[in-house]
N, C-alpha and C positions, 0 to 999 in steps of 0.2 A: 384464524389462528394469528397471535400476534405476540409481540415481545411483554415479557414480565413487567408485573408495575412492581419490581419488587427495590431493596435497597439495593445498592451497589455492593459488588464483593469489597472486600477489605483490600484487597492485590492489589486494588484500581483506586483506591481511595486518596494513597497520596497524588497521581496522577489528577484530580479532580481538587484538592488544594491549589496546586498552582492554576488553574483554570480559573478556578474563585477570584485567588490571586491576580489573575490578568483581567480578570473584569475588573475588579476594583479601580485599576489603574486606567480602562481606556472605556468603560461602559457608563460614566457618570454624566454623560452628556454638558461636561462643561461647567459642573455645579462647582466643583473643587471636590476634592477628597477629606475635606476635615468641616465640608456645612453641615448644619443639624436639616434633620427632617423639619417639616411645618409643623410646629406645636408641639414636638419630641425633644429625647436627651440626645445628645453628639451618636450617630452611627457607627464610629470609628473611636479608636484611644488613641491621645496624644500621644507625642515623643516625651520616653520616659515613664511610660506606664508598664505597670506589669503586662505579658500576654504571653500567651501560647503556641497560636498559630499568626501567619503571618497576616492574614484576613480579618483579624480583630482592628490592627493599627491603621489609622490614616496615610501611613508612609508605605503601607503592604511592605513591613519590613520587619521583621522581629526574629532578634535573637536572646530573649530571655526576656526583653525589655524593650518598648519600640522605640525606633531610631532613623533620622534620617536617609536616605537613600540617593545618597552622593551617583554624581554619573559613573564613578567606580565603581561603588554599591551597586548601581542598577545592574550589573551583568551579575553581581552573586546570588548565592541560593538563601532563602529562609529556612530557620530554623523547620522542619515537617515538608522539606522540598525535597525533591528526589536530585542524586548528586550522583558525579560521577569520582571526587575523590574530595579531600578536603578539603584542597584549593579552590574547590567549587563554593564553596560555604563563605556565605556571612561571619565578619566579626571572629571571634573564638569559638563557632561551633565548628564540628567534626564531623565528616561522610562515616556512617555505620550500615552498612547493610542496603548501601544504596538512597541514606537516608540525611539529611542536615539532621543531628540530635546535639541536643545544648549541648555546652562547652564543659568541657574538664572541671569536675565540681559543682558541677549543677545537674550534669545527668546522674541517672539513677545507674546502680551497677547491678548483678544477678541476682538480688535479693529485694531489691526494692518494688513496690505497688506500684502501679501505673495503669494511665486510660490510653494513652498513646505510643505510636514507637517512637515519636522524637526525645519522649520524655528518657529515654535509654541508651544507654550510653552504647549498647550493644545496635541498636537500631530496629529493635522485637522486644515489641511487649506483646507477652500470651497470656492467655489466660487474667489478664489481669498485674501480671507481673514478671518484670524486666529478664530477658535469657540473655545469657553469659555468652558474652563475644564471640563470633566463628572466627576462626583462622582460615581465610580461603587457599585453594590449592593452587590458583592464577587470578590473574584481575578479567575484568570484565569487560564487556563496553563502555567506553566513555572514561577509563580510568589513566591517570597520565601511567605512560611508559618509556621504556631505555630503549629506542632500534635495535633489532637485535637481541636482545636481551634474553629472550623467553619467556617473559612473564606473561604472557596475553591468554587468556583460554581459545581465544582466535587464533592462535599464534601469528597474527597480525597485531604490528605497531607500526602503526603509520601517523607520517608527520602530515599535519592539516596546517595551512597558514589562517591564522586569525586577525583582525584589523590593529590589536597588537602587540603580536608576537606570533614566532611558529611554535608550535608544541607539537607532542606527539601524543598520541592515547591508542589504546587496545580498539579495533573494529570488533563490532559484533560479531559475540561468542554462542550463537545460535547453532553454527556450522558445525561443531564438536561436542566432544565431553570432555568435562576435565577431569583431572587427576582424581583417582578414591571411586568415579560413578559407574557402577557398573555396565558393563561390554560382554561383547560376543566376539569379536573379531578385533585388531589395531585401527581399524579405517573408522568406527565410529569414535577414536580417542584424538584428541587433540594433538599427544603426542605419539601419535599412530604406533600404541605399544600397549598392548591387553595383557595383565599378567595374572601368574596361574589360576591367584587369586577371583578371577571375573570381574575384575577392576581396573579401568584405567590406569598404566602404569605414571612415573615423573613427566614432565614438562617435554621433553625429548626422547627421542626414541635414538639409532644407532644407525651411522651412516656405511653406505657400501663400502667395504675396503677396511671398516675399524675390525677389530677385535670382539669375537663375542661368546658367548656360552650359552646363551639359548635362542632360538628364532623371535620368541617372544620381545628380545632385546632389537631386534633389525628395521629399520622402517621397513623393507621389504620381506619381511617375515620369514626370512632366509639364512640359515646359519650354515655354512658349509667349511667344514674342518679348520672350523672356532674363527673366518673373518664372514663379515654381514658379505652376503652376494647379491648383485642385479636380479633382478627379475627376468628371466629367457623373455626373447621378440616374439609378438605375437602380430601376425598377418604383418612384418618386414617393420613392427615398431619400436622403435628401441631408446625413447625418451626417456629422461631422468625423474622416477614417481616419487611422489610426497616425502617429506621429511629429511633427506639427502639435500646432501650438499650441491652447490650449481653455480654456474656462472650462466650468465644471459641468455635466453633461448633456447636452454636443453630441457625445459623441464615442460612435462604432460600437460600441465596445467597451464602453463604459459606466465607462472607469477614466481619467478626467484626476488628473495626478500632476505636480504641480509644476508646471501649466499645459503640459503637453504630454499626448498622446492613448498611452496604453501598452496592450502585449497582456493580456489578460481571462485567456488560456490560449492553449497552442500551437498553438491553431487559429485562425482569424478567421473573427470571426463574420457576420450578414447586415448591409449597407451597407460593412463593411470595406474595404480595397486587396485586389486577389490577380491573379495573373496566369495561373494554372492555378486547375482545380478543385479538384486537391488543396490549395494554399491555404488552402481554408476549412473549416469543421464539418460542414457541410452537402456538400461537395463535387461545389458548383456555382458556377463563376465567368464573370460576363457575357460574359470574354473568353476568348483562348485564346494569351497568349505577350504580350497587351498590357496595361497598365494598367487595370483595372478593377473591378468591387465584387462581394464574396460576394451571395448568393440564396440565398432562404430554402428548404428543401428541402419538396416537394409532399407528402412522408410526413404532417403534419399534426401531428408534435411536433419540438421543438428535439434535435437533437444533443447527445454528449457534449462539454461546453467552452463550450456556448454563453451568453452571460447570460442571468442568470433574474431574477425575483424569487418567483417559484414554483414548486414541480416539478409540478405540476400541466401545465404548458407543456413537459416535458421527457418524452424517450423512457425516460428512468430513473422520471419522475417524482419526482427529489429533485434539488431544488437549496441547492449546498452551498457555504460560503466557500473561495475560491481563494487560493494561495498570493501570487497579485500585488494583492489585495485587493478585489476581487469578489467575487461570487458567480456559481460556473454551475453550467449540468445535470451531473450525477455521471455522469463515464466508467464505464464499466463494465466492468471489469476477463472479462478469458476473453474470451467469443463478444460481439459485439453484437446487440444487441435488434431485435424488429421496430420499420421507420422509422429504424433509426440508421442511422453511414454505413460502408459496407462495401468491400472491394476485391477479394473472392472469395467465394461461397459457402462454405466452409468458416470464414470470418470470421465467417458470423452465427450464431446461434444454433439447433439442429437443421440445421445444414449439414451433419453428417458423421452418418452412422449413430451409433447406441452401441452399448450392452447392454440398455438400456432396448427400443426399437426398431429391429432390427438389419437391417430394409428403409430406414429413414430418414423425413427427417418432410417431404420436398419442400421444405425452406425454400431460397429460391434468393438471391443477391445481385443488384438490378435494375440492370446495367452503366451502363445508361444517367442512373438518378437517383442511381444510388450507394446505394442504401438497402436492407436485409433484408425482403424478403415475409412473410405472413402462412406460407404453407407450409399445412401437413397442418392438420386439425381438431380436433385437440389443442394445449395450450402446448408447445410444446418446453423440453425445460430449460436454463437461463438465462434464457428470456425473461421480460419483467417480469411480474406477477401482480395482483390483486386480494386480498388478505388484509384491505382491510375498504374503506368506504365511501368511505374518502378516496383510494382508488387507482381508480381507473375501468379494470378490467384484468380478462381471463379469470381465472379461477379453475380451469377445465382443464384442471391442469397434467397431461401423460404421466409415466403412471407413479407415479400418488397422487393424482391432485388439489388438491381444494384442503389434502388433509393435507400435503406438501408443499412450498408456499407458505410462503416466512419470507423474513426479511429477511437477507443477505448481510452479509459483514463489512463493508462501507462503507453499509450500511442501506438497499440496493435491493431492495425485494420482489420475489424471484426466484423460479421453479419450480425445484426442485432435482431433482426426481422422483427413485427411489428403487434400492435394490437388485432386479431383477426379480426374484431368488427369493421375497423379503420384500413390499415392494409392488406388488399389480395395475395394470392397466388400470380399474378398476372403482369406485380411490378406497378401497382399503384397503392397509393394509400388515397386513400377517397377524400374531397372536399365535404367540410359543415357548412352549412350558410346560418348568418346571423344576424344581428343588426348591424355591422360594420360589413356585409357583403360573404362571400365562399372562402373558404381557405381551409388546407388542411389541417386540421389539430396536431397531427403529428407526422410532419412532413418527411423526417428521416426514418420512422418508426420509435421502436421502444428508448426513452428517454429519461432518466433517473430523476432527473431535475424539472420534470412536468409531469403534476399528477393526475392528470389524462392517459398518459401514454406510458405510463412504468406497473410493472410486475407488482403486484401485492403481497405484504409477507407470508407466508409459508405455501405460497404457488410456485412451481415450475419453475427455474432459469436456467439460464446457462454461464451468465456473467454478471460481476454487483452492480455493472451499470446499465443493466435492464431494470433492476429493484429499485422502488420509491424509495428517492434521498440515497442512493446508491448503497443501500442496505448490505451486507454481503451477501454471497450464492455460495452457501455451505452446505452440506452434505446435511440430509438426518438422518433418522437412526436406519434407514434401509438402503444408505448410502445413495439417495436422490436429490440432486442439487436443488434448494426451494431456498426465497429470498429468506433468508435469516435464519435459516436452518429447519424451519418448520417447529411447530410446538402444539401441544396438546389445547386443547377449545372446549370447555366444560364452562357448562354454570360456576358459578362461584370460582373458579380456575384462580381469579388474580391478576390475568390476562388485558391488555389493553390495546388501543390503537395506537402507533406511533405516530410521529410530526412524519409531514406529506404523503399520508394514507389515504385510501378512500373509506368513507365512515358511512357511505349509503347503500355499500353491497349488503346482500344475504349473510349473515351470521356475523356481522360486524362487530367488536365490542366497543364501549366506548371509548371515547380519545383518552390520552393518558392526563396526566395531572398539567395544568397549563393551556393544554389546547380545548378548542372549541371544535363542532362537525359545522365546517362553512363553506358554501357556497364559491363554487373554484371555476374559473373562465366560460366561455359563452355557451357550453353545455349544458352548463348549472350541474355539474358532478357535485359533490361533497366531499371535503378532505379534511382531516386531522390538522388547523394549522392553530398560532399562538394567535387571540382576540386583536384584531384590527390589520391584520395581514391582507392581503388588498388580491380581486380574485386573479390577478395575471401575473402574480409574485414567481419566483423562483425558489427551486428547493438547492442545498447545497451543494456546492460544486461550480455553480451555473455562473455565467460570466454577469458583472453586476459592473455600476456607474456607482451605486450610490446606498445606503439603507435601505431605501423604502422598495430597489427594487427584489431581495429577497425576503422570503417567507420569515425566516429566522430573526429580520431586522439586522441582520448583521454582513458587511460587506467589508473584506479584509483583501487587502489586495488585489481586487479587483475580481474578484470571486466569492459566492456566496459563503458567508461560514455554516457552521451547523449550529442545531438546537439544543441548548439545554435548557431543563425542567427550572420553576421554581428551588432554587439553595444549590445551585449548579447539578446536577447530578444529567446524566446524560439521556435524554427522554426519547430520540431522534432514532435508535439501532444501531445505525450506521455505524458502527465499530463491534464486533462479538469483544465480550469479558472471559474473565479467567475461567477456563475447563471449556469454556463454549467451541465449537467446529469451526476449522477454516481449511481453506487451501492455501494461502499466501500470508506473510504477513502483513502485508496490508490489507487484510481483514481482522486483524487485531488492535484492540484499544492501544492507546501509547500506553510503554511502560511493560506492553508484552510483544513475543512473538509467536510464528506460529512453529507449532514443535510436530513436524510429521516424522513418523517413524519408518525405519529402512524398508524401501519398497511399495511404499503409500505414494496416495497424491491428495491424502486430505489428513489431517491432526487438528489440535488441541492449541488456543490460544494461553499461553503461561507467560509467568514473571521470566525478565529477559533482561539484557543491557539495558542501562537508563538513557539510550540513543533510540533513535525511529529508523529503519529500514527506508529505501525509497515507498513510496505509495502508502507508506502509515501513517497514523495521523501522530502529530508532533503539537508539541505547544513552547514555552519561553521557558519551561525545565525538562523538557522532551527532545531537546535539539535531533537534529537530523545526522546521519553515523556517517554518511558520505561527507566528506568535504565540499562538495559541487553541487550536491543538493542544499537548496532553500526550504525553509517552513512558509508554505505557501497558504493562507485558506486552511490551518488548519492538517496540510498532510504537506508529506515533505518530495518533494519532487524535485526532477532536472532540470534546470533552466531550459525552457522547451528552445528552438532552435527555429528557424524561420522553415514554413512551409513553401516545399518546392511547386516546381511549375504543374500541373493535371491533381495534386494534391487537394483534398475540401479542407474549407477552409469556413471562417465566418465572417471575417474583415480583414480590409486592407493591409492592415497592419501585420495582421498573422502572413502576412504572404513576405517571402522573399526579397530583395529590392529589384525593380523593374517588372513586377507582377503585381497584378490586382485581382481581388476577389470579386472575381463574375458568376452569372448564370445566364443561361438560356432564355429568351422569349418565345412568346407562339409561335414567332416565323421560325424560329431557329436563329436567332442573332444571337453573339453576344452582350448581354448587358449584365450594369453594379448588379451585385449580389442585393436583395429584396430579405425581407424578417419573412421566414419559412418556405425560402428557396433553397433547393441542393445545389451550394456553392462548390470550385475549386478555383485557383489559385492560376491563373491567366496571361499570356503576353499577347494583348491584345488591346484595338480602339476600340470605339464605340460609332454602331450605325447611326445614318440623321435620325432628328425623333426621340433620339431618348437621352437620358440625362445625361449631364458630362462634367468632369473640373478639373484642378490638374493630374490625380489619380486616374480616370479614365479618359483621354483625351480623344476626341473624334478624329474616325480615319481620314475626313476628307481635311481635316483642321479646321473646320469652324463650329467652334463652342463661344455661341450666343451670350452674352450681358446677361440672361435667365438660365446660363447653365442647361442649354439642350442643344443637339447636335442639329443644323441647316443644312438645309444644300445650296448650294452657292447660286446666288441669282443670276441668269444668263444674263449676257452684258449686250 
């Protein structure tokens, strides 16, 4: 089974313009942007030609007409670039519908023909022809705002400082609904107020103590002899829930903003408003259909979403800054962990058989608390782990043990457990021998960024960073997490191999457009990669030097970028498109997120803010919605933070200051961390005999002219 070779949806299309876009600018290997091909006409149209998209012009810059791109220019958007308000736009064009569309009098209005939505003034062409401007109910992600104010469908406006100037913009509006979209309860509305209608009521709902005539009108759905009431204590809690008014520290959620109570994350946390269980993080709520407050779940750590101020309190055990300006426990993208909250057995972690153990690991989902069991006697993989003293976590991970254990691309110490041909039950992963001598292929176990050691698409996982090129672990249709959600495998299907697949298994199809089936490390496996990719390359993600050492050819800060097909279009997986299954959204293309519905722990990738969430993938019109988050490689993440001391690590550098990154010898010493040793992060010499410099200095002090430790010659 494998991903479609089919075109891209139309959702994601502008998303794949600016991509084009940024190759233009940094993929020419030095040629210029305005040479002619050998023996062709100009590739590109000069300044002052007519054009369309921004990808015509040699400047990558077009608004009606191409034009230079001033170091001013270079931070605005092209004409068919995704925008977050006007000010974001080139020149005299205008933000429509999330869209740079030419300028006032050039775009087309409700009646006019069109192939594109820039071409419209509205920012939608259907069918062929221009739709008549929406009046939105709030602004979005990405769009500037008043503090305060209430315009935001987040009803977050937070100020971001930028190199120059501060502004402020709406955070992603994934967490609500806005005004007009139909509801069940207040707690799925932005302005937490559902009216008769079945519709999100205005921007605001009605604070305790005001004035009201129906419950409808109250943030807390409370209308008692015509003023809005609190909400009664439930188990001695009597915080101030959403949408009311606050001053510092009274409120559930722990996020007062502008003197009102905002969501933490798309969940509500314990003392919060909820009216079902699903509701809340924990998915437990006092009531059942009425007014009433989350409850802390009996598992014994906090939920993903939930506030922290330590992950020590969290079932991820990492608590991480949110895009509404908190801090909660780190979702955990694939299966949920034991104690988290779940909606079917196959939701949690060892819920479904693998390859690893293909009886299964007993883990069950407890209907009642909502929460993932303990299950078999082993960790199942995805569940969180102990890799050093600061995690209070099995260490017996299936299928490797503690060799296995590392931390996940959002930095949860997960069990990955391994390939069963390669890693036992026993806590080893077996040496290959080769022409270069023995070593493990896949020393830590299952590895997204070697296609040796990674899940193939539509098999068994548990997390995206088991799946070749960290594919995502989405749900199909029987709600079984398999890398890329699994798909149908028919002749003629349509069906291909993605970039860093294996192309020599049983029922393979062929590689997608672009790639060739080659020859991949000292195995001699076969994989999916682009013609001349070299066989010890890296797939995305993976920490790089230089071009040549990823598959993709592409090395962006110092980590692999991904693959795109022949005329950019995405060939690689590694992101689901619009309607496709996720659990996170960072298993969504840029440009969407992921939309799960109350109660779930898996949804639907949809059009979203024109921001990236943390762990999504971002590009140069995709910006990242956190302030603090970077566009890294392609996805937008934290600024990672120095790895502490018993921490793995890969290099020096990752380590803390006054720790180095070592491993073990066969005596048991410590020594420098080796390429496909299980390193951590050290305060430690080094014994005589083995290497030394100022990074690892011998305990006895003497590091040799050759950089190896002596023992001191008797005198």
């Amino acid at each position: 089974m494998r991903i479609p070779n089919r075109p891209v949806l139309a959702a994601f299309a502008f998303c794949l313009v600016a991509l084009v876009a940024s190759c233009g600018r940094s993929g020419s290997g030095g040629s210029g942007g305005g040479g002619d091909p050998p023996g062709g006409s100009p590739s590109c149209k000069d300044l002052g030609a007519a054009c369309v998209e921004p990808s015509e012009c040699c400047s990558v810059a077009c608004n009606g007409t191409c034009f230079e791109s001033t170091a001013q220019q270079s931070q605005c958007k092209a004409v068919g670039e995704l925008c977050g308000s006007s000010v974001d736009c080139c020149g005299d064009a205008s933000c429509a519908s999330n869209v740079c569309v030419q300028p006032a009098g050039q775009c087309l209005d409700g009646s006019g023909a069109c192939s594109s939505a820039s071409q419209c003034c509205s920012g939608s062409c259907t069918n062929g022809s221009c739709a008549a401007p929406v009046t939105l109910a709030c602004k979005g992600g990405g769009e500037n705002c008043t503090p305060g104010g209430g315009e935001c469908c987040s009803t977050v406006c937070a100020a971001t400082d930028s190199a120059t100037a501060t502004v402020a913009r709406c955070t992603s509006s994934t967490y609500c609904k806005a005004a007009g979209e139909s509801c069940e309860t207040g707690t799925e509305c932005c302005g937490l107020s559902c009216g008769s209608d079945g519709t999100c009521a205005g921007p605001a709902c009605t604070t305790v103590g005001a004035t009201c005539s129906s419950p409808a009108q109250c943030c807390t759905g409370l209308c008692t002899d015509g003023t809005c009431a609190a909400l009664p204590p439930v188990d001695s809690v009597v915080c101030t829930s959403l949408g009311n008014t606050c001053a510092a520290d009274e409120c559930c959620s722990t996020n007062c903003q502008g003197g009102t109570c905002v969501q933490a994350y798309s969940c509500n946390t314990t003392g919060d408003i909820c009216y079902h269980g699903y509701d809340c993080c924990s998915g437990l709520c006092s009531t059942d259909g009425a007014p009433g407050r989350c409850q802390d779940s009996p598992g014994g750590h906090a939920q993903g979403g939930t506030p922290c101020a330590s992950g020590s309190t969290c079932a991820s055990r990492l608590c991480v800054p949110a895009e509404t300006g908190v801090s909660v426990c780190q979702p955990s993208g694939g299966c949920r962990m034991t104690d988290d909250y779940c909606d079917s057995h196959e939701s949690c972690c060892g819920g479904s058989p693998d390859a690893i153990k293909e009886s299964g690991y007993n883990v069950e989902c407890d209907t009642d608390k909502h929460t993932c069991d303990n299950g078999t006697s082993c960790n199942p993989p995805g569940n969180i782990c102990g890799a050093s003293t600061d995690v209070n976590a099995s260490q017996n991970c299936c299928g490797g043990k503690k060799d296995v254990c590392k931390p996940d691309s959002s930095g949860i110490l997960r069990c990955f457990g391994g390939p069963p041909e390669i890693c036992d039950s026993n806590g080893h992963c077996s040496p290959v021998c080769g022409a270069n001598g023995c070593s493990s292929p896949c020393p830590t176990g299952y590895d997204a960024a070697n296609p040796l050691c990674c899940i193939e698409p539509a098999e068994v996982c548990q997390f995206a960073d088991q799946c070749c090129n960290g594919m995502p672990c989405v749900p199909d249709s029987t709600g079984t997490l398999r890398c890329g959600g699994g798909a149908p495998s028919t002749p003629d299907s349509g069906w291909c191999t993605p970039f860093g697949s294996r192309c020599d298994i049983d029922g393979a199809e062929p590689c997608c457009e672009g790639l060739t089936c080659t020859e991949y490390g000292e195995n001699r496996i076969r994989a999916c990669l682009p013609p001349g990719a070299s066989q010890t390359c890296k797939l995305t993600g993976a920490a790089c030097t230089g071009a040549a050492d990823c598959c993709s050819g592409s090395c962006v800060d110092g980590f692999c970028g991904d693959y795109t097909q022949p005329g950019g279009s995405d060939g690689s997986g590694s992101c689901m498109t619009s309607s496709q299954s996720c659990t996170v959204n960072g298993d969504c293309c840029a440009g969407l997120s992921c939309a799960i519905p109350a109660g779930a722990t898996h949804g639907t990738c949809e059009a979203a803010s024109v921001c990236a969430e943390t762990t999504q993938s971002c590009s140069g019109t995709v910006p990242c919605c956190s302030a603090t988050d970077t566009c890294t490689g392609g996805v937008c993440l934290t600024p990672a933070s120095c790895v502490s001391e018993s921490f793995v690590c890969t290099s020096d550098e990752s380590c803390c200051s006054g720790l180095a990154c070592m491993t073990s010898d066969a005596s048991g010493n410590l020594a420098p961390c080796t390429t496909g040793s299980t390193c951590s992060c050290q305060q430690s010499c080094v014994e005589p005999g083995l290497a030394c410099d100022a990074s690892h200095p011998c305990c006895n002090g003497n590091c040799t002219s050759n950089n190896v430790c002596s023992n001191p010659q008797p005198g």
